[in-house]
Residue, then its C-alpha position, 0 to 999 in steps of 0.5 A: x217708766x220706773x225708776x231708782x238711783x241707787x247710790x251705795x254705800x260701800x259694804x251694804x250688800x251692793x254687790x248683792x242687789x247688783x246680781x239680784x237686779x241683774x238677774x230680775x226678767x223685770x228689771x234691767x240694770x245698769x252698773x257698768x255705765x254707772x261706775x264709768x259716769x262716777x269715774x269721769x265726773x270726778x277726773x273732770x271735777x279734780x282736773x279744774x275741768x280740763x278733762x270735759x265730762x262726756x256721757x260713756x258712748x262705748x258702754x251700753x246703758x243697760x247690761x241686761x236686757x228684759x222681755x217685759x215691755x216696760x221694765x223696772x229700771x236700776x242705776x246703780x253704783x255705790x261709787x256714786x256715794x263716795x267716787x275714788x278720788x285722788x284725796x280726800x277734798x270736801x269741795x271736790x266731793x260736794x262739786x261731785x254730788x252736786x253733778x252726779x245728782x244732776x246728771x242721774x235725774x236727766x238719765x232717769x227721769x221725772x219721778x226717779x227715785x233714790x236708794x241709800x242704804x247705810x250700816x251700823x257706823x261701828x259695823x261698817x267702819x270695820x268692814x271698810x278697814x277689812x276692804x283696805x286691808x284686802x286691797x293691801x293696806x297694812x295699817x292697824x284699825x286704828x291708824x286707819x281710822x286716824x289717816x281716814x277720819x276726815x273722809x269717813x266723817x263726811x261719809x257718815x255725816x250723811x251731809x252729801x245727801x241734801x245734793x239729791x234731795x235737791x234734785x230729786x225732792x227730799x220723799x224720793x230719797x230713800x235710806x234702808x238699814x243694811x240690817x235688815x237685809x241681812x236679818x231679814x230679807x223678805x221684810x226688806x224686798x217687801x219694803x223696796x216694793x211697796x216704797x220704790x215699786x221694784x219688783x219682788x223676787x223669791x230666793x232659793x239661796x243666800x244672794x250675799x256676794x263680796x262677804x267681808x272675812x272676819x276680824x282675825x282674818x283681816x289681821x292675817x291679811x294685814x301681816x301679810x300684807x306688811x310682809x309683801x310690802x317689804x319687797x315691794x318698797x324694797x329700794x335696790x329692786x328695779x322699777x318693773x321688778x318693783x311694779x310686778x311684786x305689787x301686782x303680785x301682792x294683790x293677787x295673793x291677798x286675794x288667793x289668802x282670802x279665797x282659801x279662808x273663807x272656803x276652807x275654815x279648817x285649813x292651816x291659812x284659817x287656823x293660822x289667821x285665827x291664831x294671829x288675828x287673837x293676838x292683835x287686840x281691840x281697844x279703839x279710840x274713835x276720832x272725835x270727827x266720826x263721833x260728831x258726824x255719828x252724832x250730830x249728822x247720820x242719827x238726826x237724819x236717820x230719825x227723820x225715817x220711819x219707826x225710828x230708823x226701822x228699830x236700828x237707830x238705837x244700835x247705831x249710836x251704842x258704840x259712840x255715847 
């Protein structure tokens, strides 16, 4: 039996492997269950333990299933590198990778393997800003930063990983650059067969789901997302009055989104472009990340072949 844990990160495609893996005749995947592991560890690590961890038994190990006798097996999850937590706590998230590590090598097996996947830090700390925004966030890129910095430091450190390669052995943790995927994807399925021994598919069409909108889009979403909050912050509304107008608002982030990215032409896109022009692009990293970049993510990514698969140079560009 074979086997991989892939444990994200958050904007590195994993929407994308997901529904590759899940539509794979030789390959079953489990996500769903996954997802539901990552959300009661970390409900039972913040309440001190007084909500017991308890495998899901409503939720089916595999959502897909194969007729080959013994299929490539997938867990995957990126909330498995970075759960939703209540705050960000660094002994809440240690005591989480420590578990989690735990408790995938028991379902997977002697042998499994772990799969990483990270992004240029610049690229991927804006990519992350435009998915706070889509859920609604109205921050500026760089207040965002700053609010964020002690959580995506210890995320771009990189320091969460030593908690699998105690478990799983530090050569059966694996990291690949997002880049490649996205440069060329079939050098980097070549590269999960002939290093994990997943099974390789051919592509008709680019599998790429979830793809972020561009910069002035996120600032359009951002404004409207301001906008929205004036009514949903807005004191003389009742409190289901309240709670509606915010569920509407992630409904029409979501309706905005969907029209830019499917009608580049029309009046939302110009005008998001308009708007997005005007916002600026100066940033002043928090010297948090730049040491976690620096002494954290770039020595550990050294330590992988053909320095970093030729990206490490990249990643450190927008941080010296």
């Amino acid at each position: 039996m074979s086997s991989i844990v892939h444990i994200g990160m958050h904007k590195t495609a994993s929407s994308s492997l997901q529904a590759m893996w899940g539509a794979m005749d030789d390959v079953v995947l489990s996500k769903a269950f996954c997802l539901e592991i990552s959300n009661r560890l970390i409900s039972t690590i913040e309440s001190g333990g007084q909500k017991p961890f308890e495998l899901p038994t409503d939720i089916p190990l595999f959502a897909t299933s194969s007729n080959v006798a013994d299929p490539y097996r997938v867990y995957s999850a990126e909330n498995l590198s970075n759960p939703n937590t209540s705050r960000f706590d660094r002994p809440v998230l240690e005591a989480f990778h420590k578990t989690a590590a735990d408790v995938f090598y028991k379902i997977a097996g002697e042998g499994a393997q772990v799969l990483l996947l990270v992004r240029s830090p610049e690229s991927w700390l804006k990519s992350r800003y435009k998915q706070y925004v889509h859920k609604g966030g109205s921050f500026r890129f760089q207040r965002f930063l700053n609010s964020n910095s002690s959580e995506l430091a210890y995320l771009l450190s990189l320091d969460f990983l030593k908690y699998w390669e105690d478990q799983f052995g530090a050569k059966n943790v694996h990291i690949l650059p997002y880049e490649m995927l996205a440069e060329d994807m079939d050098l980097f399925f070549d590269l999960l067969h002939n290093q994990l021994g997943l099974p390789k598919k051919e592509f008709s069409a680019d599998p790429r789901e979830n793809v972020s909108v561009a910069e002035d889009e996120a600032a359009f979403l951002r404004h409207a997302a301001r906008y929205m909050r004036l009514f949903t912050d807005n004191a003389s509304l009742g409190a289901g009055t309240a709670a509606q107008f915010r569920q509407n608002a992630i409904i029409v982030s979501d309706v905005l989104r969907t029209e830019i990215q499917k009608n580049p032409d029309g009046k939302i896109a110009r005008l998001a472009r308009r708007i997005g022009k005007s916002e600026g692009a100066d940033v002043t990293w928090p010297q948090n990340i730049v040491a976690a970049i620096r002494d954290g993510m770039v020595p550990r990514l050294q330590e992988e072949r053909d320095g970093f698969h030729g990206h490490i140079g990249t990643y450190l560009a927008a941080f010296q």
